[in-house]
C-alpha positions as CSV (number, residue, x, y, z in Angstrom):
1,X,0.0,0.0,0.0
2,X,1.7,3.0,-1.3
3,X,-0.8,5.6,0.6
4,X,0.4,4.1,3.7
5,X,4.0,5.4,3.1
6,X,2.4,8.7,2.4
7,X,0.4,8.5,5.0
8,X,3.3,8.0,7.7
9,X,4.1,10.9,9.7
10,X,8.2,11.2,10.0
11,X,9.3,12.9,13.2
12,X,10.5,16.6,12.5
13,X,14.4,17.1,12.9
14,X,16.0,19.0,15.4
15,X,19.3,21.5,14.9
16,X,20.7,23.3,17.7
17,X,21.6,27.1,17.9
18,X,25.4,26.7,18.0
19,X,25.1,24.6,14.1
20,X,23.5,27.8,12.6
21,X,25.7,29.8,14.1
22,X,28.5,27.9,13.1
23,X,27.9,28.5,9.5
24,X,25.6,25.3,8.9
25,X,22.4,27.7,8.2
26,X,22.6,27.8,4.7
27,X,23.3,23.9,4.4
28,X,20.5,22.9,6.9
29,X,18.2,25.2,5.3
30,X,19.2,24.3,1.8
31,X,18.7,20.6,2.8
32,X,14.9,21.2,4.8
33,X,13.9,23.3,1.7
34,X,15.6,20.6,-0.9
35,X,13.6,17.6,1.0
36,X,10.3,19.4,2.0
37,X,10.7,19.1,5.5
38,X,10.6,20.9,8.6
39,X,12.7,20.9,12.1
40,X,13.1,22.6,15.9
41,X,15.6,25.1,16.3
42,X,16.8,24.2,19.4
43,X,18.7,26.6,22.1
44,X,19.8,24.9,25.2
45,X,17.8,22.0,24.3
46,X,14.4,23.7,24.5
47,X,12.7,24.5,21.4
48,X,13.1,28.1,20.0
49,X,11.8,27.8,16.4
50,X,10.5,25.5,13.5
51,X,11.9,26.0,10.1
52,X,10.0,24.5,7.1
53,X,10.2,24.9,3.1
54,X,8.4,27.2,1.4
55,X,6.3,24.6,-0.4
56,X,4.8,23.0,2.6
57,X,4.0,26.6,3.9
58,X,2.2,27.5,0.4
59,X,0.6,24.2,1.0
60,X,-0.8,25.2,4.1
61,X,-2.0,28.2,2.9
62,X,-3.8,26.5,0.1
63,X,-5.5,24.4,2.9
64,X,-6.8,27.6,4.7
65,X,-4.2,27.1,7.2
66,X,-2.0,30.9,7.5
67,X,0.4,30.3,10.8
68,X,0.9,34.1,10.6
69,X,-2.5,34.2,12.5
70,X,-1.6,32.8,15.5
């Protein structure tokens, strides 16, 4: 069952602080965007932010779902 795969959820990535501020932004970014999937930032292990491509933000948009509301 192919839909199944789809349907799995896979468990969002976490990056800490200190690999964005060592100059892995643009590759961990690059990579998110490149795969279509999102992550935590962490900062001394708590979560800080979630990054997530473009395309699965359009994508939630489409679905009437604008995170800049809440």
């Amino acid at each position: 069952m192919a839909s199944d795969d789809k349907m799995k959820k896979q468990p969002m990535d976490f990056y800490n602080m200190s690999d964005l501020l060592r100059g892995q932004s643009s590759r961990l970014i690059t990579r998110l965007s490149n795969e279509d999937r999102t992550a935590f930032v962490l900062k001394n292990g708590k979560p800080l932010a979630v990054l997530m491509s473009n395309e699965r933000y359009e994508r939630l948009l489409k679905a009437g779902i604008d995170i800049t509301e809440y």
